[in-house]
Backbone bond lengths (Angstrom), bond angles and torsions (degrees), N, CA, C in turn:
res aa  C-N    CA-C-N  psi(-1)  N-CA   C-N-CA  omega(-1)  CA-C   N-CA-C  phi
1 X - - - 1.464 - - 1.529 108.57 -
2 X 1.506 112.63 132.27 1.866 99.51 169.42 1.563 103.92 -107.99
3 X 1.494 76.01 149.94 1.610 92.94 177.22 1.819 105.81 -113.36
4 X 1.708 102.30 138.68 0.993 91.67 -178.24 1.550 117.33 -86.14
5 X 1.136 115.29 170.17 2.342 101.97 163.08 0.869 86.63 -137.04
6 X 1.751 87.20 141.98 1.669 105.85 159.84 1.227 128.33 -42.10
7 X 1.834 124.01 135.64 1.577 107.72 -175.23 1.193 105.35 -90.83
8 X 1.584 127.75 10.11 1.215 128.74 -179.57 1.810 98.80 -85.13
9 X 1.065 105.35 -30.17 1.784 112.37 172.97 0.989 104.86 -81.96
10 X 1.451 145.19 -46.82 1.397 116.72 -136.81 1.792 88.32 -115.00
11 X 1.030 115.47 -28.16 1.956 133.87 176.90 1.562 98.89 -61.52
12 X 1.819 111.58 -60.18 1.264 107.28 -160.06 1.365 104.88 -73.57
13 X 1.246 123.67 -41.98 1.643 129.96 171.50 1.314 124.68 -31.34
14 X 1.533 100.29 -58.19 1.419 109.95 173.89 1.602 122.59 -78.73
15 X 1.125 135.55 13.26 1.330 139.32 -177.88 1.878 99.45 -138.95
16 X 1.241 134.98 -0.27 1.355 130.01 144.16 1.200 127.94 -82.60
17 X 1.776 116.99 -14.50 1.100 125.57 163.86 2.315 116.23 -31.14
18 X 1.407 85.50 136.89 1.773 75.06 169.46 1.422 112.32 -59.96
19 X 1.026 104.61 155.77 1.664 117.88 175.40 1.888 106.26 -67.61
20 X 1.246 123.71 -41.22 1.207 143.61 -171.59 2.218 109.77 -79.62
21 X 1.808 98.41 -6.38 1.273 91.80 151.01 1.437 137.53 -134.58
22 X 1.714 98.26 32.69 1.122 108.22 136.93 1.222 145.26 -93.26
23 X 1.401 120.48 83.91 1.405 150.68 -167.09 1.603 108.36 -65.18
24 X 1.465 117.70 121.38 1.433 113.77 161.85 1.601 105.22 -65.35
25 X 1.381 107.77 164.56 1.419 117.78 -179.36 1.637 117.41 128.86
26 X 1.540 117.80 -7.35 1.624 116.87 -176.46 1.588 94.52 -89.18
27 X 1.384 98.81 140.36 1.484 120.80 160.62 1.343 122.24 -119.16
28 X 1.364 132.82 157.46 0.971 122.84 151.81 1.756 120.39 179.91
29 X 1.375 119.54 -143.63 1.315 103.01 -177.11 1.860 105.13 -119.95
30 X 1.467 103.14 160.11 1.436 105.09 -161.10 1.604 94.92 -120.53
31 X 1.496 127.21 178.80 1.615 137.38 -135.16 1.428 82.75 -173.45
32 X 1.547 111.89 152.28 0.984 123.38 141.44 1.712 112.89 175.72
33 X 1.601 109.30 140.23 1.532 119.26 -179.88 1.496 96.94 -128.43
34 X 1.101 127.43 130.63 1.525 129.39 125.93 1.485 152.28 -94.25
35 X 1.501 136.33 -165.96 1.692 96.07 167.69 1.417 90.73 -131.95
36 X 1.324 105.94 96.32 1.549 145.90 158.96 1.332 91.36 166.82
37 X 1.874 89.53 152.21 1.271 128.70 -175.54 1.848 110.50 -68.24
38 X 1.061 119.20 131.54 1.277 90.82 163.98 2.163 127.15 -123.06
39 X 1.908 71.25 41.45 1.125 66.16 173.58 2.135 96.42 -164.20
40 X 1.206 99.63 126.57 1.618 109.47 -140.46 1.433 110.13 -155.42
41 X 1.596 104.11 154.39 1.802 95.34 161.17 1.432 112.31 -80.50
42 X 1.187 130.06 178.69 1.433 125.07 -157.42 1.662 104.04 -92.08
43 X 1.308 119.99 -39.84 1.440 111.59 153.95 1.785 129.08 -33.48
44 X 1.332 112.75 -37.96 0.849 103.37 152.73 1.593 154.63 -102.46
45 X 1.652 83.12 -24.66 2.145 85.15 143.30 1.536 115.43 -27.21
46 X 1.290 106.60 -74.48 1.472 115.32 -152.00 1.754 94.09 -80.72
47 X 0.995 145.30 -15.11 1.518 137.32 150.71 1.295 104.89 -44.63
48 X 1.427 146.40 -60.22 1.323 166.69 -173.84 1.683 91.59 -77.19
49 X 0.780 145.70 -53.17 1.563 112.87 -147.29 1.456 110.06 -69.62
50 X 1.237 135.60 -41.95 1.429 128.90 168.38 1.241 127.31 -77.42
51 X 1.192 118.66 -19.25 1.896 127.76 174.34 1.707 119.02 -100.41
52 X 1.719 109.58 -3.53 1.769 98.30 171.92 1.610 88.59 -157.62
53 X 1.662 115.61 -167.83 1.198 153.94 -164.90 1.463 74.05 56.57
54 X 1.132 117.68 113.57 1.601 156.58 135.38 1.201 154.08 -91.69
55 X 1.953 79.62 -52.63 1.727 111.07 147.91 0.918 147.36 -119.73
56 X 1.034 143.69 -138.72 1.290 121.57 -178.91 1.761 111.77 155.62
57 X 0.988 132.54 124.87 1.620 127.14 -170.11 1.773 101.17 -121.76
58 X 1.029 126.24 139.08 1.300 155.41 179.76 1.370 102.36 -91.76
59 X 1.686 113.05 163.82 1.055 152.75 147.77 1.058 149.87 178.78
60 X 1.469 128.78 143.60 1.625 120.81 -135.41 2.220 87.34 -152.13
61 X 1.498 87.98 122.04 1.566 93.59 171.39 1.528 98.39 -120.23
62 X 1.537 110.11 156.13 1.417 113.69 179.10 1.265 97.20 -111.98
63 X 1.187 109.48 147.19 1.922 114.13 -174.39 1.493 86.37 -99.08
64 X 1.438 114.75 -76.99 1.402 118.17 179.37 1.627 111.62 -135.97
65 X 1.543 117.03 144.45 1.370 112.91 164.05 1.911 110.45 168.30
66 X 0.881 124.33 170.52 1.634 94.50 178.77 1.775 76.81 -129.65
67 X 1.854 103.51 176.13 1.967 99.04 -176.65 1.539 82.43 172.41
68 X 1.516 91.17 133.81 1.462 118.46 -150.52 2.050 134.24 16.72
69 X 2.059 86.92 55.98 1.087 91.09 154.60 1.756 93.76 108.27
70 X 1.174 116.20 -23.96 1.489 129.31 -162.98 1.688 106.36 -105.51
71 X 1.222 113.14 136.20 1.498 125.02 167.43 1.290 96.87 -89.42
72 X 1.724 108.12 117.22 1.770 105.25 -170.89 1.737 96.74 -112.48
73 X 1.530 111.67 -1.92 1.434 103.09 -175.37 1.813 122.34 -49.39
74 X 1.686 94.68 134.06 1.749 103.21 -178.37 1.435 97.98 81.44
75 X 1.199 140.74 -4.87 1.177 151.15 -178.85 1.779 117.69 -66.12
76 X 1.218 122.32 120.40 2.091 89.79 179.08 1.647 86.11 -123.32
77 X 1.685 107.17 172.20 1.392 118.82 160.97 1.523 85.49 -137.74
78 X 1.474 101.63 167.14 1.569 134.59 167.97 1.678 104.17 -142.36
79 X 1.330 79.12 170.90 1.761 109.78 -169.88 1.682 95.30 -120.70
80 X 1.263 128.08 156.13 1.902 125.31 118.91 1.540 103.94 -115.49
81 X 1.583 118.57 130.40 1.386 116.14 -177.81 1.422 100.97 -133.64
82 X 1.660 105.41 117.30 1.524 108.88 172.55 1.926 111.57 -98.65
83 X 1.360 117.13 167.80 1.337 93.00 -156.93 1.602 76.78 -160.41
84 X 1.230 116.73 154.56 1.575 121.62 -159.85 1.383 104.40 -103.06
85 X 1.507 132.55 6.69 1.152 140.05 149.60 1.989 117.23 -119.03
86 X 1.335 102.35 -161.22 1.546 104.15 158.74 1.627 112.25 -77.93
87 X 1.342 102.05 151.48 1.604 97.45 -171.57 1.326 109.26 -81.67
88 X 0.834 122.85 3.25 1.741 137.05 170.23 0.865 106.19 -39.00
89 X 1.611 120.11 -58.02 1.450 133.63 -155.82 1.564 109.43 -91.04
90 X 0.929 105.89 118.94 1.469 119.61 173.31 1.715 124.79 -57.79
91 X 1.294 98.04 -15.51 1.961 124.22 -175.77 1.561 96.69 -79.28
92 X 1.775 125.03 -30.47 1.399 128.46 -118.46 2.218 76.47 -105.75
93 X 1.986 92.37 131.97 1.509 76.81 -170.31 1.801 91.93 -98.13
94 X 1.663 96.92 147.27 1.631 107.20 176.17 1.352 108.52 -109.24
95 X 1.606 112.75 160.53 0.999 131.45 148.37 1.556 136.53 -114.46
96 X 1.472 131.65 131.61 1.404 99.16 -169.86 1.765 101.68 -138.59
97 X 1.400 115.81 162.85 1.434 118.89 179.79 2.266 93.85 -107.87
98 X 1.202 81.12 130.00 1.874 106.14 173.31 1.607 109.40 -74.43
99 X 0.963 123.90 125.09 1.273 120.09 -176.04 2.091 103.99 -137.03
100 X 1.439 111.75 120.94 1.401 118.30 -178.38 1.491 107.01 -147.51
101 X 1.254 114.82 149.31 1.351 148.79 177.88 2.216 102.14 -20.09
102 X 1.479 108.84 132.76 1.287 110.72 -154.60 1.979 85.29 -94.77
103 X 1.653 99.88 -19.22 1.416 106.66 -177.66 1.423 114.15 -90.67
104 X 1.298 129.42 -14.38 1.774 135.70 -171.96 1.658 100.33 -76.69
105 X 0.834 115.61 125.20 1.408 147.98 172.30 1.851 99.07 -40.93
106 X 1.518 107.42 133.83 1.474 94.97 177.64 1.765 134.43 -54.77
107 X 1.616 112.22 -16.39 1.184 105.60 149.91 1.037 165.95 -71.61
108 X 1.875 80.80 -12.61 1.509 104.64 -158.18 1.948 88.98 -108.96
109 X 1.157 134.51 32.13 1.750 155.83 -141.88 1.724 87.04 -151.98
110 X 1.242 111.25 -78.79 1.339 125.26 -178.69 1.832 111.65 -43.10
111 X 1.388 105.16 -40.31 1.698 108.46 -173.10 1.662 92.08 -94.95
112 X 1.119 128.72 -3.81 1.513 103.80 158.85 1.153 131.55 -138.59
113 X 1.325 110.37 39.15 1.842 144.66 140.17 1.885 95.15 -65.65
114 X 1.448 100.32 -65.98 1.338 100.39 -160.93 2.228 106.09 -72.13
115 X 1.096 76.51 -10.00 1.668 69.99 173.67 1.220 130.33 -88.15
116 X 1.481 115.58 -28.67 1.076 125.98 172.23 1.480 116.88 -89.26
117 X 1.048 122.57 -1.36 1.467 146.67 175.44 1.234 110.46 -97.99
118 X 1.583 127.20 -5.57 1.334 121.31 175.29 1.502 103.70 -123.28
119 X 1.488 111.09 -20.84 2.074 110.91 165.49 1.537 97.79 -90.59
120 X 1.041 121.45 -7.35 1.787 101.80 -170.25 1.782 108.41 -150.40
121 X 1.469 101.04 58.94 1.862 96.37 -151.67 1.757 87.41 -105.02
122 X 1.618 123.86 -19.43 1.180 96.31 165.48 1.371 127.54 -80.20
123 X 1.493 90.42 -37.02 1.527 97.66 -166.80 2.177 116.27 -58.25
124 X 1.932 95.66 -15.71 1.431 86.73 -179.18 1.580 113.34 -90.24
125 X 1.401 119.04 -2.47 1.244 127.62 -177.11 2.045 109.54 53.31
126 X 1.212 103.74 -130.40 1.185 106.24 178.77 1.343 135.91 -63.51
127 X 0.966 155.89 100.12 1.924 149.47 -132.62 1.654 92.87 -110.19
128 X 1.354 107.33 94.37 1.448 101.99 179.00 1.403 117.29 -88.87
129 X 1.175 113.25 3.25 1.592 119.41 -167.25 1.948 111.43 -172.65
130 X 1.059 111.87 128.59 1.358 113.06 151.01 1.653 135.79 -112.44
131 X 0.836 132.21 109.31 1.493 146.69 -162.44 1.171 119.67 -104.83
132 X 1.323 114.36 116.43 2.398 115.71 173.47 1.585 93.23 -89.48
133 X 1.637 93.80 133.54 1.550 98.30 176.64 1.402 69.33 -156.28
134 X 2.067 97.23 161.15 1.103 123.46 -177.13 1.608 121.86 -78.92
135 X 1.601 104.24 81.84 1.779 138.40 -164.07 1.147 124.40 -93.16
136 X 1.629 107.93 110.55 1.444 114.35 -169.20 1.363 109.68 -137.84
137 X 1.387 133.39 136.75 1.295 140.34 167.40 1.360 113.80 -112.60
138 X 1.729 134.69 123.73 1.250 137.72 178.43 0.759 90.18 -109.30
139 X 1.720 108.84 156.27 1.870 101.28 153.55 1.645 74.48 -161.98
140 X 1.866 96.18 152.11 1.791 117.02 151.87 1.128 87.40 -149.84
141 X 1.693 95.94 -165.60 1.877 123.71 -154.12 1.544 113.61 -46.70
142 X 1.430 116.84 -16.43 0.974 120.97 -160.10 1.748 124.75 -118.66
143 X 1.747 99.86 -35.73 1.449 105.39 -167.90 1.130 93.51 -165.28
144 X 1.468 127.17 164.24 1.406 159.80 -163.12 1.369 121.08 -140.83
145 X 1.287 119.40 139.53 1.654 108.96 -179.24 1.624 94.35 -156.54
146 X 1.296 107.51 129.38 1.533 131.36 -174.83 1.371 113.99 -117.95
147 X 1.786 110.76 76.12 1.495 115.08 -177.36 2.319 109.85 -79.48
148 X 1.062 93.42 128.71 1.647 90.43 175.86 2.017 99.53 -130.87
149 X 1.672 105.88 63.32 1.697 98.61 -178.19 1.728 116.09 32.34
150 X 1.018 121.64 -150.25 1.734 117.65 -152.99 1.592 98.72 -90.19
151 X 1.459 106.85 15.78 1.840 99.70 171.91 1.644 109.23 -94.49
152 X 1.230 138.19 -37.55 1.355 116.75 -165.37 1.816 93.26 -171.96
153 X 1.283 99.31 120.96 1.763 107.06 -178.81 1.777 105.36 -124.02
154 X 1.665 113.01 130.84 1.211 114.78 -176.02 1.663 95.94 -114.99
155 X 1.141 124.91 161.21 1.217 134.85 144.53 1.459 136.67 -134.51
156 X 1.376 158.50 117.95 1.425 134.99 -136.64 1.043 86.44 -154.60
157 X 1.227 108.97 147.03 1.889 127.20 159.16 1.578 102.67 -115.60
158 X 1.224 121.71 122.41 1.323 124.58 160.75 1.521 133.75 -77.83
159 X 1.019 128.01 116.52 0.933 137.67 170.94 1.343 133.07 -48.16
160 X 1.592 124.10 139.06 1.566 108.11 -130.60 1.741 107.34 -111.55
161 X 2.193 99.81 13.35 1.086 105.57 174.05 1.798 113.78 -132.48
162 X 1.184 130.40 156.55 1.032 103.09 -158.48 1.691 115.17 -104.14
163 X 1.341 100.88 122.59 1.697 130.73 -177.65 1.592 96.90 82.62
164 X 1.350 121.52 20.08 1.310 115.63 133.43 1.745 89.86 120.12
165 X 1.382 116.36 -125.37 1.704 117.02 -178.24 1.564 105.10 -121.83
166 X 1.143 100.71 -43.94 1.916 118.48 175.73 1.559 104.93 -89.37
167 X 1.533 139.26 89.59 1.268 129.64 172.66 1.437 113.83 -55.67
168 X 1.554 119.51 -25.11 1.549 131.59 -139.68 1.903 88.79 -100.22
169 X 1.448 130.84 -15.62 1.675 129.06 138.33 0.809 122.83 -76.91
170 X 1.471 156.65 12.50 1.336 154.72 159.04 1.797 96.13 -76.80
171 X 1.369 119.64 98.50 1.192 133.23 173.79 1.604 128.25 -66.03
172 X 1.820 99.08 -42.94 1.393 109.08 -156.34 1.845 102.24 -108.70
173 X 0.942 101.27 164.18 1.939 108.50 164.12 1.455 118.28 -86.50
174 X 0.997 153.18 -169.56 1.450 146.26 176.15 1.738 80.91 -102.91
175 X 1.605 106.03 148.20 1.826 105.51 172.59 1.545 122.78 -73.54
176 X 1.999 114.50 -13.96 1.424 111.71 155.08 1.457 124.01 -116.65
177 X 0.673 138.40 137.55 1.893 153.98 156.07 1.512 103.41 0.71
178 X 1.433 134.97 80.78 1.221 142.91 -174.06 1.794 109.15 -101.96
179 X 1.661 97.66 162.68 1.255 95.73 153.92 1.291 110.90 -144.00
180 X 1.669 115.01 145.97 1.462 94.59 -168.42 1.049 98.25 96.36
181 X 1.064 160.63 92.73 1.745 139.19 167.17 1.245 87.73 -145.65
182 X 1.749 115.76 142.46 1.188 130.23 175.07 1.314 122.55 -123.64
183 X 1.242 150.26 160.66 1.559 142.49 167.03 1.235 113.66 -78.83
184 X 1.148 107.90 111.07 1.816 115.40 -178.26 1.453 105.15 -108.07
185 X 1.551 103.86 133.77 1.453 118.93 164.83 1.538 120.64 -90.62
186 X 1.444 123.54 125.80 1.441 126.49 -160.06 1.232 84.44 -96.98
187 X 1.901 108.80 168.61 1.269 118.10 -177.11 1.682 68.68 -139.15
188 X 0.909 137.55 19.37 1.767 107.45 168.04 1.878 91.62 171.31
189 X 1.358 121.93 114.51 1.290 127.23 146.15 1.348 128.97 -148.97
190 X 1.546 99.13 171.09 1.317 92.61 -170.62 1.720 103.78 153.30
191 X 1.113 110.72 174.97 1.603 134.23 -164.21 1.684 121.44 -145.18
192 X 1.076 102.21 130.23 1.651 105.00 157.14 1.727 122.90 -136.26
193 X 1.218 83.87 103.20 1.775 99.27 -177.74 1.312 140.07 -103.26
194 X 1.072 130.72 96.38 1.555 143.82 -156.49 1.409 96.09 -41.68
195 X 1.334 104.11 -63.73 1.606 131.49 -145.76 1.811 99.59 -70.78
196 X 1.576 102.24 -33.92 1.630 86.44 176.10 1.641 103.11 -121.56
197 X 1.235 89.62 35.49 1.949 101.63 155.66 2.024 104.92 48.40
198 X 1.736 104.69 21.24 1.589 80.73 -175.44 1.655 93.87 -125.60
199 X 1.381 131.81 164.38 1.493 124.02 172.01 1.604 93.30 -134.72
200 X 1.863 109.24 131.68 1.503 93.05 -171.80 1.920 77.95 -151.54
201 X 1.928 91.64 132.41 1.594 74.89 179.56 1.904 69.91 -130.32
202 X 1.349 98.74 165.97 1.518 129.04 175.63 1.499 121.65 -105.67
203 X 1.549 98.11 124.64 1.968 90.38 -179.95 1.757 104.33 -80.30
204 X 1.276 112.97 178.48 1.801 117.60 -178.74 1.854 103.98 -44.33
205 X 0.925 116.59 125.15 1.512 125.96 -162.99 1.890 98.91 -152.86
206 X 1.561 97.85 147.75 1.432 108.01 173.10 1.399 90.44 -102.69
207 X 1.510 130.92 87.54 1.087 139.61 -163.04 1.959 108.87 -145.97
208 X 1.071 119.85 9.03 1.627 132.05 -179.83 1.307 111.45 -116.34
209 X 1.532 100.35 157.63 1.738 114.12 137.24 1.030 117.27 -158.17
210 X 1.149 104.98 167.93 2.167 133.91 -163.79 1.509 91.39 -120.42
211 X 1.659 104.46 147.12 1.211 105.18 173.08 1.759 91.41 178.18
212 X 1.208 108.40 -149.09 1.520 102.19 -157.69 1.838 86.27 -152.08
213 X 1.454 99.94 147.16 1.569 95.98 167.90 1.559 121.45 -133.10
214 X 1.258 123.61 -171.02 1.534 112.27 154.29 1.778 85.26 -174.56
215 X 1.531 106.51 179.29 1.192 138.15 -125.43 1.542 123.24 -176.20
């Protein structure tokens, strides 16, 4: 079941925080699907660059670190962000729904609104909603899977070389500040979101990446 929170709670919470407890020191692992490939022959780049990647779903696990005040370790948040162009474009205006743990404690909800809002605050544009649903990010050597209940399901296989065999088709950037980032092929993504009125799921696509972050 998701529950929604107020963004006047969980927005205002996390941005009254002192400035002095947001502490560098979180690490963890990063997600990502859009709908375009970003990694392609160039015929089809440029087929895609004006007619898709619109959306795009996030995910962010904390290995270890605490941030604004909260121990977020084992902790994940996600995004779904639709955006009225390709997200490429920096011009292109987004909207996105917040999605965190239905079990994380209301502070520990509040510190990762604001966390993911401070590694990924352009790319989510407008935050029309934040939602606890039952939110999990796995990942090993091989694949990743970003369950958020009937709002937004990722699945990725990573690829076992890095940005694939041809670097010179890897089109896109990852949408947050990675290191490590690899081209992941999804076997299933996608979103359905009330709140930003769009439902977009993806067939098997070289359309991801895995990578690692900190903060």
């Amino acid at each position: 079941m998701t529950k929604t929170i107020s963004l006047l709670g969980a927005l205002g919470a996390a941005l009254t925080v002192a400035p002095a407890a947001f502490a560098a020191g979180v690490t963890g692992d990063y997600v990502e699907a859009r709908s375009a490939s970003v990694y392609a022959g160039p015929c089809h780049y440029n087929g895609e660059l004006t007619t898709a990647g619109r959306e795009a779903v996030l995910g962010m696990r904390v290995r270890e670190g605490e941030y604004a005040g909260a121990d977020l370790s084992g902790l994940a948040v996600a995004a779904a962000v639709s955006g009225s162009d390709n997200l490429a474009d920096a011009k292109a205006l987004r909207r996105s729904v917040v999605y965190v743990p239905e079990t994380a404690t209301r502070a520990q909800r509040s510190a990762l609104v604001a966390l993911i809002k401070a590694k990924a605050g352009a790319t989510l544009g407008d935050v029309v909603a934040v939602k606890a649903v039952p939110l999990s990010l796995t990942m090993d050597a091989k694949a990743a899977t970003l369950a958020g209940g009937e709002a937004l399901s990722l699945s990725l296989l990573r690829y076992p070389c890095q940005h694939c065999v041809m670097p010179s088709q890897v089109w896109y950037s990852p949408l947050v500040k990675t290191s490590d980032a690899l081209v992941a092929q999804s076997l299933k993504s996608g979103f359905s979101e009330k709140a930003l009125g769009v439902t977009w799921r993806q067939e098997p696509s070289d359309n991801g990446f895995v990578g690692a972050f900190s903060l």
